[in-house]
C-alpha positions as CSV (number, residue, x, y, z in Angstrom):
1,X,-130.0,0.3,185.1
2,X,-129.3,3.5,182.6
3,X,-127.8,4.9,186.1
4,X,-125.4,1.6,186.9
5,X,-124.4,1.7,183.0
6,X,-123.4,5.7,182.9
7,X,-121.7,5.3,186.5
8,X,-119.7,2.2,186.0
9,X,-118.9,2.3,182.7
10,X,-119.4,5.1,180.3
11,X,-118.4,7.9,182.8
12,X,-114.9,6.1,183.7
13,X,-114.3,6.3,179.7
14,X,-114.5,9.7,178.9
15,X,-113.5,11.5,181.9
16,X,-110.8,12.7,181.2
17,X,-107.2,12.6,183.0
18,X,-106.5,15.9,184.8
19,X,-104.6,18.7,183.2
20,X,-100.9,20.1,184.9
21,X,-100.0,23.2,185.4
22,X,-96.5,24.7,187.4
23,X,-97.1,27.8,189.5
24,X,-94.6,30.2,191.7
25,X,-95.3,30.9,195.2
26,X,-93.2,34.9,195.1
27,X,-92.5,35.8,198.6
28,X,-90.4,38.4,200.1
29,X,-89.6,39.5,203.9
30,X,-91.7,42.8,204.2
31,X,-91.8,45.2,206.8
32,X,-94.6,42.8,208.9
33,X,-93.0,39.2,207.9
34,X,-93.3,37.2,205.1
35,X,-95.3,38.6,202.3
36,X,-96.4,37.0,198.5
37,X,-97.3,37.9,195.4
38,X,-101.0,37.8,194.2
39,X,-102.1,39.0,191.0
40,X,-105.5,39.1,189.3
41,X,-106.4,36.8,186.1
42,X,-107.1,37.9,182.9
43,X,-110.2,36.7,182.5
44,X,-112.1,37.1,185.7
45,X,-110.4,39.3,187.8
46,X,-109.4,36.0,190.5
47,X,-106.7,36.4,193.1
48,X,-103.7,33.7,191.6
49,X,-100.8,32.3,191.8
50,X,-98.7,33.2,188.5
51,X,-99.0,30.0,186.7
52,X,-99.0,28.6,183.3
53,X,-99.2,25.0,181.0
54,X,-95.4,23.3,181.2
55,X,-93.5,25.2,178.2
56,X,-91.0,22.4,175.6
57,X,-87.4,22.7,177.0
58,X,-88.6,24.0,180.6
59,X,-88.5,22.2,183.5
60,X,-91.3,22.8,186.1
61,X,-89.5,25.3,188.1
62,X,-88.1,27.0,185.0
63,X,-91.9,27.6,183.8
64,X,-92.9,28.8,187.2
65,X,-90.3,31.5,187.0
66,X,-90.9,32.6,183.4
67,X,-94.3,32.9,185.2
68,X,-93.7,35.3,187.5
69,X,-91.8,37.2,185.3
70,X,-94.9,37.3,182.2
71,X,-97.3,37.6,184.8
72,X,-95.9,39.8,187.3
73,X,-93.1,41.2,186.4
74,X,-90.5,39.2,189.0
75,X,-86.9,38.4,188.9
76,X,-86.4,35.7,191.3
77,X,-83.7,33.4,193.1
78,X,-82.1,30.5,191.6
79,X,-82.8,28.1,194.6
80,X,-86.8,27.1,194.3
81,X,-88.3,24.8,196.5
82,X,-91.8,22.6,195.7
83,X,-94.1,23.5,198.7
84,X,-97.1,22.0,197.5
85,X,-100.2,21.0,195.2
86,X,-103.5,21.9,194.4
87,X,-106.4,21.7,192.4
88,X,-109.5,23.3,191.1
89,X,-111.5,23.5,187.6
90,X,-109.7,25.3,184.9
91,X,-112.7,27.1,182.8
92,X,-111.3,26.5,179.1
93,X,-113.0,27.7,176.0
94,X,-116.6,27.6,176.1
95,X,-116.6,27.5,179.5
96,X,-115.6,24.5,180.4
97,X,-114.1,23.2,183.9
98,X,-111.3,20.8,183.4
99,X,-109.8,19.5,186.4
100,X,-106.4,20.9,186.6
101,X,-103.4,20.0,189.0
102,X,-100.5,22.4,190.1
103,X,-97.4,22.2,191.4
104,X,-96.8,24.9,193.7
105,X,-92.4,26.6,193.9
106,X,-91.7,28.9,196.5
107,X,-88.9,31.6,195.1
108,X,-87.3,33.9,196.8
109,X,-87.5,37.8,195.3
110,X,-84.7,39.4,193.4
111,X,-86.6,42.5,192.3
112,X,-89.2,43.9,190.6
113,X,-90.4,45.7,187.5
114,X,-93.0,47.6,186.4
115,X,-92.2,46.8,182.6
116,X,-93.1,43.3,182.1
117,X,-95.4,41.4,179.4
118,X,-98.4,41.5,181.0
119,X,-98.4,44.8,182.8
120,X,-101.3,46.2,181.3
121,X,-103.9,43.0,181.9
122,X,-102.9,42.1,185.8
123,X,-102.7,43.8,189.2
124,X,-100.2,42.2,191.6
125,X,-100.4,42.7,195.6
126,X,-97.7,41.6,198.2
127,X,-99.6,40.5,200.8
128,X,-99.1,38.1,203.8
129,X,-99.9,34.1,203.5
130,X,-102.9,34.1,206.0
131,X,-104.7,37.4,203.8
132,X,-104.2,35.8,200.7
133,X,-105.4,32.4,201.0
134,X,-108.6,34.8,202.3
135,X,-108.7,36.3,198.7
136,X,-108.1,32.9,196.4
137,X,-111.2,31.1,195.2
138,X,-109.6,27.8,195.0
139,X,-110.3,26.4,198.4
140,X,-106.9,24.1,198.3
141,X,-104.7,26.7,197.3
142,X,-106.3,28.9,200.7
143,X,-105.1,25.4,202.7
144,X,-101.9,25.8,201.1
145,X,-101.4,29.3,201.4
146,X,-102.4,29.1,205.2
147,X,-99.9,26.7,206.2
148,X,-97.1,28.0,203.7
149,X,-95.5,30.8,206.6
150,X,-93.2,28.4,208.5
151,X,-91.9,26.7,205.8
152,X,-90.9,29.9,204.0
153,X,-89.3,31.0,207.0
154,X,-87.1,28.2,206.8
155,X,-86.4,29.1,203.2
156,X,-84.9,32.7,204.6
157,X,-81.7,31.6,204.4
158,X,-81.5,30.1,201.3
């Protein structure tokens, strides 16, 4: 009965809705075909996205950018393009997971800099789609990142 009363009832209430997040899918054509940006997280060390919490006065794809740029030190293209969503458990203080959505923008790369805000905590690596999704954690972001190649190519033009 204590079972029937926590599953139909008391767990429903406080679960709580899942967080959002915005992230940017970096790519750029390398000497091998498409390549895209990994970097490690501050925390743990984790192959990611750049990524981030929706910032007041930025749209989704604005965020994503300003991202990239914190994160990894990008400049990227105007045109972005949503390519996806995934999820996993966002570790928050104390450790714990809160289930966390993301939007996934592909942009285009401008250039690069070895100045940027977060230089000293993160170490990026261009590396193709199929490699990368080998190195995330987050199992959806690897079915993402495994499927991503032939819709980037059609972002070539762009």
């Amino acid at each position: 009965m204590f079972r029937s009363l926590w599953t139909d009832y008391l767990s429903p209430i406080l679960r709580r809705p899942p967080r959002y997040q915005v992230a940017a899918l970096c790519w750029r054509a390398g000497e091998s075909g498409i390549e895209i940006l990994l970097l490690t997280s501050r925390g743990t060390g984790r192959w990611v996205l750049p990524k981030g919490w929706p910032k007041t006065g930025l749209d989704a794809e604005d965020t994503a950018r300003e991202e990239a740029w914190e994160e990894g030190g990008v400049t990227l293209a105007p045109e972005a393009r949503a390519i996806g969503r995934y999820t996993y458990a966002k570790r928050m203080r104390g450790g714990v997971p809160v289930h966390t959505e993301v939007d996934v923008f592909a942009f285009r790369l401008v250039a690069q800099s070895d100045d940027f805000p977060e230089a000293s905590e993160r170490t990026r690596r261009w590396i193709a789609p199929a490699e990368a999704a080998d190195m995330v954690d987050e199992p959806d972001l690897a079915t993402l990142l495994r499927g991503v190649e032939p819709r980037l190519r059609g972002l070539q033009d762009l």
